[in-house]
Backbone bond lengths (Angstrom), bond angles and torsions (degrees), N, CA, C in turn:
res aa  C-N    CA-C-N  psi(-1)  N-CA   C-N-CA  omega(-1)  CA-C   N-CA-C  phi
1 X - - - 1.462 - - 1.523 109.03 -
2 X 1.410 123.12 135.79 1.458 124.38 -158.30 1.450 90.77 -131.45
3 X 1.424 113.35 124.24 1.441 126.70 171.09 1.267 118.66 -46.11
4 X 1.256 126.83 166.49 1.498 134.12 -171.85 1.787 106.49 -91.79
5 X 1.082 120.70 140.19 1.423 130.54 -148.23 1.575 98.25 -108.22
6 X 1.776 111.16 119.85 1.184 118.72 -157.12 1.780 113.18 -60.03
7 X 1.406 108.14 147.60 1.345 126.37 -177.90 1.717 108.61 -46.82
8 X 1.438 116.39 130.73 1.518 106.22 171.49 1.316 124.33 -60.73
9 X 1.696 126.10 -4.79 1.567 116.69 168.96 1.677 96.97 -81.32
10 X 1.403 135.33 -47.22 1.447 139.32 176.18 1.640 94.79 -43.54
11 X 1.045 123.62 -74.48 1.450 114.43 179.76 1.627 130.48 -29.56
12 X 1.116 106.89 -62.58 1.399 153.46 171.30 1.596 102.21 -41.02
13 X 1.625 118.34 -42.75 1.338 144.08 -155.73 1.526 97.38 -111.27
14 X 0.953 114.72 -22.13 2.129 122.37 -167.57 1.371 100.39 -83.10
15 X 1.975 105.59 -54.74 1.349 112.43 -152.65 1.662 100.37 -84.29
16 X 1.372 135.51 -18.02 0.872 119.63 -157.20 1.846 91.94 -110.94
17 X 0.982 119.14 -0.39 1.587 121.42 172.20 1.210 103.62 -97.76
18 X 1.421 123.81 -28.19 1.745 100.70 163.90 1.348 127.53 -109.78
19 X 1.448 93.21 -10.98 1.782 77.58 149.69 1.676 142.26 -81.99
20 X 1.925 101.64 5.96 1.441 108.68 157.69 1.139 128.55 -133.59
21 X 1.253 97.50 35.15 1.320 132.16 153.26 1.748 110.34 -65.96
22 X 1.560 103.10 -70.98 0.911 119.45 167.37 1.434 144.65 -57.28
23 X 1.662 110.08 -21.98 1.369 130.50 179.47 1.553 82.21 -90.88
24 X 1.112 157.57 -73.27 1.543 157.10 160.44 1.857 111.65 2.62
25 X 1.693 106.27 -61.09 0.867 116.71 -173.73 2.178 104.60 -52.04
26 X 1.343 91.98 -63.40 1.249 115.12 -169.52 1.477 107.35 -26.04
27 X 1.843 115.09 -58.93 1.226 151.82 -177.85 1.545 99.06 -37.77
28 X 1.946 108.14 -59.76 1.058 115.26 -147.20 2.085 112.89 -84.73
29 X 1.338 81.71 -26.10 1.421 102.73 166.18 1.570 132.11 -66.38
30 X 1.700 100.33 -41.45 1.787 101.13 162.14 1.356 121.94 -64.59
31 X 1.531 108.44 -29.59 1.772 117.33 178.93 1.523 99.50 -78.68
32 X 1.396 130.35 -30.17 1.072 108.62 163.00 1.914 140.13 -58.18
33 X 1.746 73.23 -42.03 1.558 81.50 -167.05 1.672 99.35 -70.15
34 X 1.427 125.58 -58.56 1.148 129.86 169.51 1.515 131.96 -93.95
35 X 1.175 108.22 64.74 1.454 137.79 -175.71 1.860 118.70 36.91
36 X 1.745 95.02 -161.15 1.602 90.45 171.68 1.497 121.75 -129.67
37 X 1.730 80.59 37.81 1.891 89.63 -179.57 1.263 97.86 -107.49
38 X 1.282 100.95 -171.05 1.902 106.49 -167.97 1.157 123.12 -33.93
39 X 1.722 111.36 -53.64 1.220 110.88 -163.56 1.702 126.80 -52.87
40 X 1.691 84.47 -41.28 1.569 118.93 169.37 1.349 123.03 -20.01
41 X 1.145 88.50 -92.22 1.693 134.39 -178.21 1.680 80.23 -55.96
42 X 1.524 153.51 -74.63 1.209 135.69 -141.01 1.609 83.57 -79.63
43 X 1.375 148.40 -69.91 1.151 129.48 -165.45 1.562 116.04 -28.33
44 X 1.786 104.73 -67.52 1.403 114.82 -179.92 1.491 116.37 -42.24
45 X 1.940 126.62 -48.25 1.275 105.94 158.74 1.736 136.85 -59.32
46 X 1.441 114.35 -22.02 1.333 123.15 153.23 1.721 111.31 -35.12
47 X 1.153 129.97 -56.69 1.326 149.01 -125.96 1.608 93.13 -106.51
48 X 1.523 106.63 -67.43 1.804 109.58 176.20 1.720 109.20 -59.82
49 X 1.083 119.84 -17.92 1.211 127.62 -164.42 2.032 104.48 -88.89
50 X 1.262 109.32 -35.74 1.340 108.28 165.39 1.650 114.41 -95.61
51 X 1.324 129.09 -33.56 1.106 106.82 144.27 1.401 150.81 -7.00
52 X 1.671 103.72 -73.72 1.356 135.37 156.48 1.528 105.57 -35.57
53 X 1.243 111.26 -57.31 1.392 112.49 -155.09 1.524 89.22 -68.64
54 X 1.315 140.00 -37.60 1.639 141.31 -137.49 2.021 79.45 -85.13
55 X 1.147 115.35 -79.76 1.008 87.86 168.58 1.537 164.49 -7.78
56 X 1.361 89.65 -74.42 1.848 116.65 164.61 1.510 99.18 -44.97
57 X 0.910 115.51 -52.64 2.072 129.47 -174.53 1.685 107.94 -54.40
58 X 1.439 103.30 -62.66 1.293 95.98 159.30 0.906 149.05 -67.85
59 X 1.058 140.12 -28.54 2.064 154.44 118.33 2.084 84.52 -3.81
60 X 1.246 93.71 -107.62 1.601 108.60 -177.28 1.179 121.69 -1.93
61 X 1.414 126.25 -68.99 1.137 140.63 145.34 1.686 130.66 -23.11
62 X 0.893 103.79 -60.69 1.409 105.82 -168.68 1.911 119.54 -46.05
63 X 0.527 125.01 -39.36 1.784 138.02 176.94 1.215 103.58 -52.94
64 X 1.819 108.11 -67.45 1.501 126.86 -161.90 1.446 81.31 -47.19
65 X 1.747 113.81 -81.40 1.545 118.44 -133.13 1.608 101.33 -73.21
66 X 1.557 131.72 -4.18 1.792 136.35 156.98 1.724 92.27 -60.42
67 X 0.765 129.98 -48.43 1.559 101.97 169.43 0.939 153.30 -102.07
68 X 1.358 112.91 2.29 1.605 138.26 154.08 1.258 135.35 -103.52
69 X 1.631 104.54 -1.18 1.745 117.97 145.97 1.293 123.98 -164.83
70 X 1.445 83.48 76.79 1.780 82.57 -173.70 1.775 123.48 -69.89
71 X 1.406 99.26 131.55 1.226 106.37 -176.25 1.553 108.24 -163.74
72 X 1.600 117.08 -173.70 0.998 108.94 -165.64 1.756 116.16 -79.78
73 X 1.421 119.92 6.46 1.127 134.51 170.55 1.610 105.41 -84.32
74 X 0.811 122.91 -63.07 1.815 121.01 -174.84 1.721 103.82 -79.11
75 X 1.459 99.19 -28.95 2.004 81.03 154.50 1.216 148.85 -50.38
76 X 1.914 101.39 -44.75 1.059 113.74 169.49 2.024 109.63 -74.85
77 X 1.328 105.03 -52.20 1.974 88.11 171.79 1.255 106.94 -22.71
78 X 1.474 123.12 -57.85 1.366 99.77 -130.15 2.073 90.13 -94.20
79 X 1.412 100.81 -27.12 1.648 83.87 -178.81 1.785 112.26 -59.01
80 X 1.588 111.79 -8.22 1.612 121.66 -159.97 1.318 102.38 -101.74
81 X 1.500 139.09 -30.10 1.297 156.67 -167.74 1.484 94.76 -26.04
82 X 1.086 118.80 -72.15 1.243 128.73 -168.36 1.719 115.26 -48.18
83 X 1.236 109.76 -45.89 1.269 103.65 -175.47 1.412 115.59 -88.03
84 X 1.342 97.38 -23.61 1.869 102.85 168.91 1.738 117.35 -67.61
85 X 1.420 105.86 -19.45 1.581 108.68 179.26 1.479 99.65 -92.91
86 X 1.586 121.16 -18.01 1.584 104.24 172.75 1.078 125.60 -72.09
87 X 1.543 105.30 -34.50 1.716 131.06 170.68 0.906 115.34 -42.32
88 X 1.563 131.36 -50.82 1.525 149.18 -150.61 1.600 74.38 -92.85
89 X 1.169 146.13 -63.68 1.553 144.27 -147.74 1.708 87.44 -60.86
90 X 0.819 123.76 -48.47 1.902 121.92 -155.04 1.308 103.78 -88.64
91 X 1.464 116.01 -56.25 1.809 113.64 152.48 1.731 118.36 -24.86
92 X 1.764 102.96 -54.77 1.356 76.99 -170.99 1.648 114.86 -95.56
93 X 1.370 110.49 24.92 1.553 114.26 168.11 1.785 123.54 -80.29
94 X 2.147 85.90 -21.82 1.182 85.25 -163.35 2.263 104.49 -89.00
95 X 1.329 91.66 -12.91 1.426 118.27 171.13 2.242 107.33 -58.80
96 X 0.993 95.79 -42.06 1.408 116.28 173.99 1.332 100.84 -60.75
97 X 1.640 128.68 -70.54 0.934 118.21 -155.63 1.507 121.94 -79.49
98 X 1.498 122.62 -14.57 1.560 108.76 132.68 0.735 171.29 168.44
99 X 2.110 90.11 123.81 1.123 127.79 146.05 1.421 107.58 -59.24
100 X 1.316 119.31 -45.51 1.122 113.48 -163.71 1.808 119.40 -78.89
101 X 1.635 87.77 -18.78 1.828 102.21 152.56 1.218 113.24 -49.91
102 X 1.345 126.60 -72.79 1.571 134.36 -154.97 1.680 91.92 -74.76
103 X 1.225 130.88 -18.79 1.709 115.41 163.21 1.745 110.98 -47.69
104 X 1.382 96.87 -41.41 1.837 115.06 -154.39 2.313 96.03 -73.45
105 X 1.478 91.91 -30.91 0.830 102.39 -163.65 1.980 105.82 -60.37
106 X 1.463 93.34 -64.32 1.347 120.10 -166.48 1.585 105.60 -69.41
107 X 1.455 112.97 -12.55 2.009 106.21 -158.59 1.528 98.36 -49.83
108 X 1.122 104.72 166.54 1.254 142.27 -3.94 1.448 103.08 -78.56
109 X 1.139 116.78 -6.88 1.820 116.35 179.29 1.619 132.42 -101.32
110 X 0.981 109.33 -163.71 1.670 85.40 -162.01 1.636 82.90 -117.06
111 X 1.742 98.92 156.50 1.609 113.40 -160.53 1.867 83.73 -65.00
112 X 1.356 98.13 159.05 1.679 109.24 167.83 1.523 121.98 -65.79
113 X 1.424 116.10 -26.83 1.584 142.71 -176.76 1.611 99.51 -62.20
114 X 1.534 127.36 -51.49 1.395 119.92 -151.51 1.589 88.56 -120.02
115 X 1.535 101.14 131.51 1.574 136.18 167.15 1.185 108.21 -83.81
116 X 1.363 131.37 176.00 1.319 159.19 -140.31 1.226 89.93 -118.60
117 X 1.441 120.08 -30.35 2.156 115.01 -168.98 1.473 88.51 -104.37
118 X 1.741 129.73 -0.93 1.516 111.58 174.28 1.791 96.32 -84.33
119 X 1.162 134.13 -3.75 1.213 149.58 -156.54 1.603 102.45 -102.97
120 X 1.251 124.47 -51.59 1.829 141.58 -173.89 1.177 97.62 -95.99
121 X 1.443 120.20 -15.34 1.803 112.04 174.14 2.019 109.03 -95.00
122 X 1.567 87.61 -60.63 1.485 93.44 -169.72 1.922 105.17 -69.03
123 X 0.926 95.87 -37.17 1.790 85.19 -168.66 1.682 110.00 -59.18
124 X 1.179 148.08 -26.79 0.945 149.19 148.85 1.220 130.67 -55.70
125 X 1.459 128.90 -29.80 1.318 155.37 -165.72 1.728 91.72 -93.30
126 X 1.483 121.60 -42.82 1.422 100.73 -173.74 1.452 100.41 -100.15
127 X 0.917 116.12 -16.71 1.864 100.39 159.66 0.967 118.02 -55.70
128 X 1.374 125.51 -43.82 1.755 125.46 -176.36 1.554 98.38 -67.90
129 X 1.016 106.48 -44.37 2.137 99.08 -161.00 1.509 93.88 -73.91
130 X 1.229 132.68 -33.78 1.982 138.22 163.66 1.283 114.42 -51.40
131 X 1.344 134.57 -16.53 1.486 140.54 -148.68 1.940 84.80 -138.63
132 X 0.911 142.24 -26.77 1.495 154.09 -176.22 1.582 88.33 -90.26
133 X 1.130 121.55 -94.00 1.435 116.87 -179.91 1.419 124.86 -33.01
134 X 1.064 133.91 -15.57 1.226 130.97 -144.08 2.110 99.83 -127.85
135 X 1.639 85.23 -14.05 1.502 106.11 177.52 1.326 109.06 -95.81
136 X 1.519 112.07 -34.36 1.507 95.13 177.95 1.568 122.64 -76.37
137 X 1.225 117.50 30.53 1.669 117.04 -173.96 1.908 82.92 -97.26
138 X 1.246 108.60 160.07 1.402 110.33 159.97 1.191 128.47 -49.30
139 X 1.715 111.43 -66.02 1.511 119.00 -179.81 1.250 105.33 -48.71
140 X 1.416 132.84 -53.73 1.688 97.48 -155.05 2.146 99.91 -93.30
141 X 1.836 112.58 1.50 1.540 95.69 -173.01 1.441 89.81 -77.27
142 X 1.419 126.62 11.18 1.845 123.50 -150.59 1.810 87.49 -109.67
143 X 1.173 104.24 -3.62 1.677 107.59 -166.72 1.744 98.64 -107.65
144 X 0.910 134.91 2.82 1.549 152.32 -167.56 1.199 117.87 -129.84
145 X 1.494 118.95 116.19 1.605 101.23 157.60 1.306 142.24 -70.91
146 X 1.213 117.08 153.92 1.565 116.40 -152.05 1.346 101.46 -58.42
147 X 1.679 145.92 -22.64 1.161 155.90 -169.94 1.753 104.01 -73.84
148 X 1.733 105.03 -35.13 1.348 108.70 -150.86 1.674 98.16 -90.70
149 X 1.741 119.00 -12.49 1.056 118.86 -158.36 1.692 94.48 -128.03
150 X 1.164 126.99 -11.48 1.164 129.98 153.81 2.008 111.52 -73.59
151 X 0.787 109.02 -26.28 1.753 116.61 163.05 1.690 105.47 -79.14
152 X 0.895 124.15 -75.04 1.511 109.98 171.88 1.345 135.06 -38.56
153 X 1.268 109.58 -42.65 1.399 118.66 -177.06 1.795 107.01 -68.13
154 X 1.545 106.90 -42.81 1.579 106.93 -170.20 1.317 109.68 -78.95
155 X 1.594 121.99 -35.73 1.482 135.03 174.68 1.700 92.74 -50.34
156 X 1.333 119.48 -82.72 1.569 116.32 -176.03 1.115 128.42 -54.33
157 X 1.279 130.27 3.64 1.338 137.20 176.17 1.590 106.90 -73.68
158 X 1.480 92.25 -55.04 1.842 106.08 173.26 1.034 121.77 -66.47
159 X 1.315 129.87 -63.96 1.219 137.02 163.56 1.696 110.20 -24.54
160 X 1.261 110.95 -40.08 1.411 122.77 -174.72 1.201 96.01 -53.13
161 X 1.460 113.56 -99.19 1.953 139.68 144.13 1.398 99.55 4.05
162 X 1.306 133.13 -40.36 1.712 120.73 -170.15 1.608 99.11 -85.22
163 X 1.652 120.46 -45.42 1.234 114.21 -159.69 1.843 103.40 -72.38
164 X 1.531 125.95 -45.09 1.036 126.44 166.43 1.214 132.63 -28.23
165 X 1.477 95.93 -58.12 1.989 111.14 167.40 1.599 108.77 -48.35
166 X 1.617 108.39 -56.02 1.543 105.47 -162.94 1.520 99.04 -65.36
167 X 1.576 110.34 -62.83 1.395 91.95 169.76 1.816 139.27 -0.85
168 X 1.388 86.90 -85.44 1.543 99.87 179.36 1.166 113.07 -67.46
169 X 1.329 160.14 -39.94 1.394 162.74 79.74 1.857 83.30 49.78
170 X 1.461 103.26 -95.01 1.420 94.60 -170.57 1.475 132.90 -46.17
171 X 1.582 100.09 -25.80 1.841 93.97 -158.79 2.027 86.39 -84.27
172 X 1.445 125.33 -3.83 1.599 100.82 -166.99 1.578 96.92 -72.67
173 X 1.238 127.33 -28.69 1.166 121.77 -167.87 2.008 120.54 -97.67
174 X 1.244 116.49 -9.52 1.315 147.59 -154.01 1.868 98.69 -132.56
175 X 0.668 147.61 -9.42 1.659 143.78 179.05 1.951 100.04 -165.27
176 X 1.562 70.41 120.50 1.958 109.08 176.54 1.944 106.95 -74.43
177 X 1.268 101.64 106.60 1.501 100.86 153.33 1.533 114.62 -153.06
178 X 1.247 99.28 170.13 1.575 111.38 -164.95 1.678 117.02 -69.47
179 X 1.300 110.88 -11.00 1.499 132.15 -160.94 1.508 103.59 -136.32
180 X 1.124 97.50 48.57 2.293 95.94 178.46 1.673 104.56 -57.20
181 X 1.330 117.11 -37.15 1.377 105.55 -169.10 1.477 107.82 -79.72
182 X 1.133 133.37 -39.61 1.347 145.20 177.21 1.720 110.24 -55.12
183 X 1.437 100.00 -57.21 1.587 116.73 -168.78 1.704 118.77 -80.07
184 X 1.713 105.45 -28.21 1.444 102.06 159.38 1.934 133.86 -134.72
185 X 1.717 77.75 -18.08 1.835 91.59 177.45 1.844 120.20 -80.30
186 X 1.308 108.65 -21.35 1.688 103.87 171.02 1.970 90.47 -85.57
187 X 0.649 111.92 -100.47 1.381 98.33 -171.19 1.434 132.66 -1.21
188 X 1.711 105.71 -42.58 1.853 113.58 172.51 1.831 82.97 -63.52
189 X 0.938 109.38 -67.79 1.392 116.48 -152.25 1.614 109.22 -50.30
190 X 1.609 115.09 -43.88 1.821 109.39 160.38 1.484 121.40 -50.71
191 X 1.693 113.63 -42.52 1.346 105.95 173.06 1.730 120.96 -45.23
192 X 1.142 117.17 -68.30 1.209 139.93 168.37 0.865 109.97 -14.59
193 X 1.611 115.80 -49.30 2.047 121.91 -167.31 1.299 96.77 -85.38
194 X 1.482 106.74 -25.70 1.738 87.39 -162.83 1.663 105.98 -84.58
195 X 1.446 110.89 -25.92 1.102 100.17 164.07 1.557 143.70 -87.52
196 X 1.709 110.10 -5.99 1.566 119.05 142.14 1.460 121.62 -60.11
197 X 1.784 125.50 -13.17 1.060 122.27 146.74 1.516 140.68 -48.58
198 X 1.522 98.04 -40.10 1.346 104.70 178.57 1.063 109.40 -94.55
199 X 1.339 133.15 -13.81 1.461 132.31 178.03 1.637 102.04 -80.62
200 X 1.234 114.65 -33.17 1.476 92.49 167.18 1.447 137.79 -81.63
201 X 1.585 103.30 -36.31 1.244 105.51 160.40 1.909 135.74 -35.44
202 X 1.317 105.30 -48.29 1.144 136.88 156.96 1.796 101.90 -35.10
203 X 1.537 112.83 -81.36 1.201 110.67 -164.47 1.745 107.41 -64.82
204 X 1.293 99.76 -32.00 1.891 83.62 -177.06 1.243 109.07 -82.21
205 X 1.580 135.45 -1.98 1.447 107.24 169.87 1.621 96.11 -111.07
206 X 1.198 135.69 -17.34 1.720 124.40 148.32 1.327 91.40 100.31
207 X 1.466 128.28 32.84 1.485 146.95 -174.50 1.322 104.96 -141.51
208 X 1.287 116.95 141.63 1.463 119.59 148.85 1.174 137.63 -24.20
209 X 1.240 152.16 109.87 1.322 128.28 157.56 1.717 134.03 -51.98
210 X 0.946 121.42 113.36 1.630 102.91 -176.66 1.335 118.82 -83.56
211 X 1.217 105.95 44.39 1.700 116.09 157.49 1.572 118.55 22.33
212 X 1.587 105.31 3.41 1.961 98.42 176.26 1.372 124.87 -41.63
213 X 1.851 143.92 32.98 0.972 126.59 -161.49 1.452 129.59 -49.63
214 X 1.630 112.61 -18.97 1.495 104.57 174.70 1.261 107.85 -115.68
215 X 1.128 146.70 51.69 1.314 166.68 177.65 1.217 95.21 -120.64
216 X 1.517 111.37 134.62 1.765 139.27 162.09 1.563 79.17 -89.57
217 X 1.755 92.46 143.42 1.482 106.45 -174.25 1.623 81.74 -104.26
């Protein structure tokens, strides 16, 4: 006799509590190892900040590469989409908060790291990924029409993908490290693929993509 096979919100609820669980851990461990003064705290946002992105990538991904190689790798993306875009939502809350450390750090002035365009870029960018996350629960995507949340979801997907790019784009020339190619040029350069992914996908089936990245298909 074989037990009854857990509910897809329990699922749904498992995978995305231990996988930030674990992105938590990660966080809590760089502030350990390298404290909770500046240096810290800017490594640790380094750290949640590619995290985030590993996520976001996989969300992104998943659609394109279900139709340009389907297998049991882009099967699982896309049955996971959903919980990988909630992940990326809580990852990047915890990326927020600090930022909102290194405010506490620097007052009365503002840390040297964040510009005025990380302000006109990111503050919009985490409303959308807060309003995306917060949509993929049932109750509130059940409060939306499917038109109104199929527009949100694809609008913020890019927007997502746009702010990341500019981001990194900005910091190669604007932030000093010892590893530029490692720390910002493979990453420009993954964006890029992942989004010649979807641009091809797109052209070989001569349809839209419906960009659902946090949607369980």
């Amino acid at each position: 006799m074989t037990g009854s096979r857990p509910s897809p919100q329990l699922r749904l609820a498992s995978f995305i509590a231990a996988a930030s669980i674990v992105n938590a851990a990660i966080a809590l461990l760089v502030l350990r190892l390298w404290g909770t003064g500046s240096d810290g705290v800017e490594l640790a946002l380094r750290v949640t900040a590619r995290v985030s992105f590993f996520y976001f990538l996989l969300a992104f991904v998943a659609s394109p590469l279900a139709r340009l190689a389907p297998g049991a790798v882009s099967t699982w993306l896309v049955q996971h989409r959903r919980e990988l875009g909630v992940t990326f939502g809580i990852s990047m809350s915890m990326h927020v908060a600090l930022i909102l450390r290194m405010f506490v750090i620097y007052a009365p002035e503002r840390p040297p790291m964040v510009t005025w365009a990380d302000f006109a870029i990111g503050i919009p960018g985490l409303v959308l990924v807060a309003m995306m996350t917060v949509t993929s629960f049932d109750r509130l995507k059940r409060a939306m029409t499917p038109t109104q949340w199929s527009r949100l979801h694809t609008t913020g997907v890019f927007v997502v993908w746009s702010i990341f790019f500019l981001c990194l784009v900005d910091s190669v020339g604007r932030k000093q490290t010892a590893h530029p190619t490692l720390e910002y040029h493979v990453f420009i350069a993954i964006l890029v693929l992942a989004m010649s992914l979807r641009i091809a996908a797109r052209v070989r089936h001569a349809k839209p993509d419906d960009a659902r990245s946090f949607e369980r298909g």
